[in-house]
C-alpha positions as CSV (number, residue, x, y, z in Angstrom):
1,X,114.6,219.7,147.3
2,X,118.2,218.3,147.4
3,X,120.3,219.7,144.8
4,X,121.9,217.2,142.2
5,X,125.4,215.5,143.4
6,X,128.5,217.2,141.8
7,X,129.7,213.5,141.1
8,X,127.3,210.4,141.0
9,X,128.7,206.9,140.4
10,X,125.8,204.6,139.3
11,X,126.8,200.5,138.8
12,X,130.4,201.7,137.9
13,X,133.1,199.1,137.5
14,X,136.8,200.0,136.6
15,X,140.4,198.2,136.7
16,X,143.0,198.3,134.1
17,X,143.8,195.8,130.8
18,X,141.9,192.8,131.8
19,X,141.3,192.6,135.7
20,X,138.4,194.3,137.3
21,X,139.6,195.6,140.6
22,X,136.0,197.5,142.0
23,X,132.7,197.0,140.7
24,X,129.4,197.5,140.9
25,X,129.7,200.8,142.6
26,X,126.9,203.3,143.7
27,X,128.4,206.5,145.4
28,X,127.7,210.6,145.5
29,X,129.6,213.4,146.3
30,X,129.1,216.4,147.3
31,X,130.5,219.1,149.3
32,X,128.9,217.9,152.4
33,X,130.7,214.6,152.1
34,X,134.0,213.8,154.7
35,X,134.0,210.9,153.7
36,X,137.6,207.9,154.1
37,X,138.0,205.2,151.8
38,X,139.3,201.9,154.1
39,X,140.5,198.6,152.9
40,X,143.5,196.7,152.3
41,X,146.0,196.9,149.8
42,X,144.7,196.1,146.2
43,X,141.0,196.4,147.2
44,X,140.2,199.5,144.9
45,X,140.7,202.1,147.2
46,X,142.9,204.4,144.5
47,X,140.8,203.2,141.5
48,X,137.6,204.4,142.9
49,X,139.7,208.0,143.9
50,X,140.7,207.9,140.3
51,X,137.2,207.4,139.0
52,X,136.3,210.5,140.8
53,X,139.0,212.6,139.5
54,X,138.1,211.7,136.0
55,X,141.5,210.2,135.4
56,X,140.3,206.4,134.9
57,X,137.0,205.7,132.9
58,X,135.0,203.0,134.2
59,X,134.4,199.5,132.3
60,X,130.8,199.4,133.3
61,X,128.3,201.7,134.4
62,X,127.9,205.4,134.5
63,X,129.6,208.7,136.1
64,X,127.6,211.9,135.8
65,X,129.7,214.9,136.9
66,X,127.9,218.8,137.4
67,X,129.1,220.9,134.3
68,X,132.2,222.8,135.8
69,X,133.0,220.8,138.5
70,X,136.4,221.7,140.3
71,X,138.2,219.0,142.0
72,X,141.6,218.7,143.0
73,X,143.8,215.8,144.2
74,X,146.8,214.7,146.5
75,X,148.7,212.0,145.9
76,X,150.8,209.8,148.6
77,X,154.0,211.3,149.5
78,X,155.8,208.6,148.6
79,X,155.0,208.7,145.1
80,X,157.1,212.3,144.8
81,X,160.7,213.0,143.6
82,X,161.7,214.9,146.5
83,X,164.9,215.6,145.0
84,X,163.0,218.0,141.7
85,X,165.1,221.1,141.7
86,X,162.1,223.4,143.2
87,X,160.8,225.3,145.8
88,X,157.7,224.9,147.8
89,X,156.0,228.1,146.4
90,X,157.4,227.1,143.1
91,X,155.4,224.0,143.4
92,X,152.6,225.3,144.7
93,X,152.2,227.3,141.3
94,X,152.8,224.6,139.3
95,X,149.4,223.3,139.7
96,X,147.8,226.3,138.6
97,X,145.0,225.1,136.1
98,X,144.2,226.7,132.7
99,X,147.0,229.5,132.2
100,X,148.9,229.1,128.4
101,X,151.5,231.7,130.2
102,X,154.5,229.7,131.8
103,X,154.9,232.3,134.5
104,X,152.6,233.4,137.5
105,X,151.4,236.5,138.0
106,X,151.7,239.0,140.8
107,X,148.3,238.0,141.9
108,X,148.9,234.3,141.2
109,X,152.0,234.6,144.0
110,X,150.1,236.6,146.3
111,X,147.5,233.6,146.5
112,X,150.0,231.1,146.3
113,X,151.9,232.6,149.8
114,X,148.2,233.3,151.5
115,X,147.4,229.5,150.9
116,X,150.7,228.5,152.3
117,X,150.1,230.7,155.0
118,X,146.6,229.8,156.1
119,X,148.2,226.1,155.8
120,X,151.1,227.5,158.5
121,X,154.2,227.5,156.2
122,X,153.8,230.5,155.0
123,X,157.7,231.4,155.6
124,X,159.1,227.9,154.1
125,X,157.8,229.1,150.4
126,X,161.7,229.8,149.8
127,X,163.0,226.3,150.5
128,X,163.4,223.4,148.3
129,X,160.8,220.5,148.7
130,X,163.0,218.3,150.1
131,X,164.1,220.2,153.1
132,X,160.4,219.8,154.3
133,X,159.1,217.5,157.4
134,X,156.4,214.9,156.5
135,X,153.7,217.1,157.7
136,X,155.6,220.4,156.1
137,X,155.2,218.7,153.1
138,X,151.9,217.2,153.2
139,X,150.9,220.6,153.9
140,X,152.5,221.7,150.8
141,X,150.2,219.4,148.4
142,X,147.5,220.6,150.5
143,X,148.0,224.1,149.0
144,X,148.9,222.8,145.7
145,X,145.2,221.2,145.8
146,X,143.8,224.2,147.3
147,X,145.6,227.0,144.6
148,X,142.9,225.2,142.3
149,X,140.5,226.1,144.0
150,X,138.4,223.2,144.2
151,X,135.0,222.0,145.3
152,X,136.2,218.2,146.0
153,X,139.1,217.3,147.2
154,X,140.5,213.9,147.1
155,X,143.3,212.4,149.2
156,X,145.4,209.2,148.7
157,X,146.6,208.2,152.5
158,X,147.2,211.8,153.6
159,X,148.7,210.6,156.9
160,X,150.9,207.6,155.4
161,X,154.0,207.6,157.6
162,X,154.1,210.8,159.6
163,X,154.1,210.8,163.1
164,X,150.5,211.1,165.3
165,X,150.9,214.6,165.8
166,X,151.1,215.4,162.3
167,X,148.4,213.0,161.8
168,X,146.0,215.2,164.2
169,X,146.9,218.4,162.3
170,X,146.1,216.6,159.0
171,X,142.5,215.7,160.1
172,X,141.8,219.2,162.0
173,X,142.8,221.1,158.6
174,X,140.7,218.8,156.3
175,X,137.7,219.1,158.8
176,X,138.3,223.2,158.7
177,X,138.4,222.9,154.9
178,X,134.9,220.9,155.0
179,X,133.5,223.2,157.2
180,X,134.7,226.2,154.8
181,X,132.0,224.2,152.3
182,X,134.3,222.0,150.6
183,X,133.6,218.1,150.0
184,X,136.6,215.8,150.7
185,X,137.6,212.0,150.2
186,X,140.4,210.6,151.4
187,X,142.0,206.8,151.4
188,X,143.2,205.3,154.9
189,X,144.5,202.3,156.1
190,X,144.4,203.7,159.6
191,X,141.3,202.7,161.0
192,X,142.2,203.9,164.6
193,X,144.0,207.2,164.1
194,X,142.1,208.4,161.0
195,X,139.1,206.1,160.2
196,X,137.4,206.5,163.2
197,X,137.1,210.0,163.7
198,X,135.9,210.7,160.3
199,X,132.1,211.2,159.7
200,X,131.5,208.8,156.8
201,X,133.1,205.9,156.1
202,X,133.2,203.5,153.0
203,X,134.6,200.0,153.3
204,X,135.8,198.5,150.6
205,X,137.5,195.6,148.7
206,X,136.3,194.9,145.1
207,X,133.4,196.4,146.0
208,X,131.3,198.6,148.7
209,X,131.0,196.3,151.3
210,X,129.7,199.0,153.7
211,X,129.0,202.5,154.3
212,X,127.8,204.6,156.9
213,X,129.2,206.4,159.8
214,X,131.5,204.6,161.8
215,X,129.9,203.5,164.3
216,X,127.7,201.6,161.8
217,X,130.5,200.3,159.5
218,X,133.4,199.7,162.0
219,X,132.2,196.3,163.4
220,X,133.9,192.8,163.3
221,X,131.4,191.4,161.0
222,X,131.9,194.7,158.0
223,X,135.6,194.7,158.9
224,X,136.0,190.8,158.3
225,X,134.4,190.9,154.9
226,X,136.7,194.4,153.7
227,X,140.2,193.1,155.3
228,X,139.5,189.0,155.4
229,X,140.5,188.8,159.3
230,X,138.9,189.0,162.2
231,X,139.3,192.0,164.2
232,X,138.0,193.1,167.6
233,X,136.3,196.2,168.0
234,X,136.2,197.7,171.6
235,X,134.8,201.5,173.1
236,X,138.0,203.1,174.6
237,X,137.2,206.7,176.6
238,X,134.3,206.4,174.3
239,X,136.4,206.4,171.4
240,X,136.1,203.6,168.4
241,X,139.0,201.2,169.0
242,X,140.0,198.1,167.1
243,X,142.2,195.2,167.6
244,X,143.5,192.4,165.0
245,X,142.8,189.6,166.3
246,X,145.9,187.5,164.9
247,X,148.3,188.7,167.0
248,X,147.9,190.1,170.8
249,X,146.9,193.5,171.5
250,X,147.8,194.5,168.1
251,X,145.9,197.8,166.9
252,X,144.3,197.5,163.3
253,X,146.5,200.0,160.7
């Protein structure tokens, strides 16, 4: 028998003051989920992340959460003050969870350099934040996220503007993480880099439009009802390729 979800959404709708921005949601995770979050801007792709995390509490409908459950969270790059007079193994240890006592421990620092480096930056812990590449610093909340030690990990556009090598790294350390038994959901607007060679995909704008994996969900039919435009989807070296329509040869995101 299939244990119980570690997060259930059941009929859930959310938004802020008056305007609904998602509704009627029915999702689970777990730590088998690898799961990306697509749709355009203002669709409710960061309200349903936030619904997960247990920052936003939803207008309608119902979240049940396992007792204890750890989840952890990465927020877009751009959203930082790179210029916050601290180091990367300073910030790392700033998201330790729970601890009254301002300072870390020995032990607390000794975990803090083996996540950095299992991430690869183990010998950047010294440097100040903002002397960090896109990916150095992507890598950086990684291990902020991981110092928790969650279960679930959430992502909001991990690979928003860093070049497609950094990209590749990004998606081959959150598929060793899911593989390590850890659940993850990310955001993406980038249905050919990212969405596509995910497992799991849910499209959505105002509500779940589709999900599935993505050869199910990335079709022109799903993808005109989550984006509004017509895009053509076409099989490249057997690889999930797709085209907006609008303009020629243009790759969606």
């Amino acid at each position: 028998m299939k244990a119980a979800p570690l997060i259930s959404l059941r009929g859930v709708a959310a938004g802020y003051k008056d305007s609904v921005v998602i509704r009627d949601v029915d999702l689970d995770i777990d730590t088998d989920t690898f799961t990306g979050i697509v749709g355009p801007s203002g669709a409710g792709k960061t309200t349903l992340l936030r619904l997960l995390l247990g920052s936003l509490e939803p207008s309608h409908g119902a979240i049940e959460r396992a007792p204890g459950v750890a989840v952890s969270y990465v927020p877009q790059l751009e959203t930082v003050n790179w210029n916050f007079p601290v180091t990367v193994t300073e910030c790392v240890l700033m998201s330790r969870g729970g601890r009254r006592v301002p300072w870390p421990s020995r032990s607390e620092k000794a975990e803090a350099a083996a996540v950095l480096d299992r991430l690869g930056i183990g010998d950047l812990g010294h440097r100040h934040i903002r002397e960090l590449s896109g990916g150095q610093q992507q890598r950086m909340f990684l291990a902020r996220a991981l110092i928790r030690r969650p279960q679930i990990m959430l992502l909001d556009e991990p690979t928003s503007g860093v070049d497609i090598s950094t990209r590749h790294d990004v998606l081959h350390l959150l598929a060793e993480l899911h593989d390590d038994g850890m659940g993850i959901v990310l955001t993406t607007h980038d249905l050919n880099g990212m969405a596509a060679h995910l497992p799991d995909l849910v499209c959505v704008n105002g509500r779940i439009v589709a999900h599935g994996t993505p050869e199910d969900v990335i079709t022109p039919a799903v993808l005109e009802q989550t984006f509004g435009a017509r895009m053509d989807v076409l099989q490249h070296l057997g690889m999930i390729v797709v085209v907006d329509s609008s303009g020629p040869g243009r790759l969606a995101g």
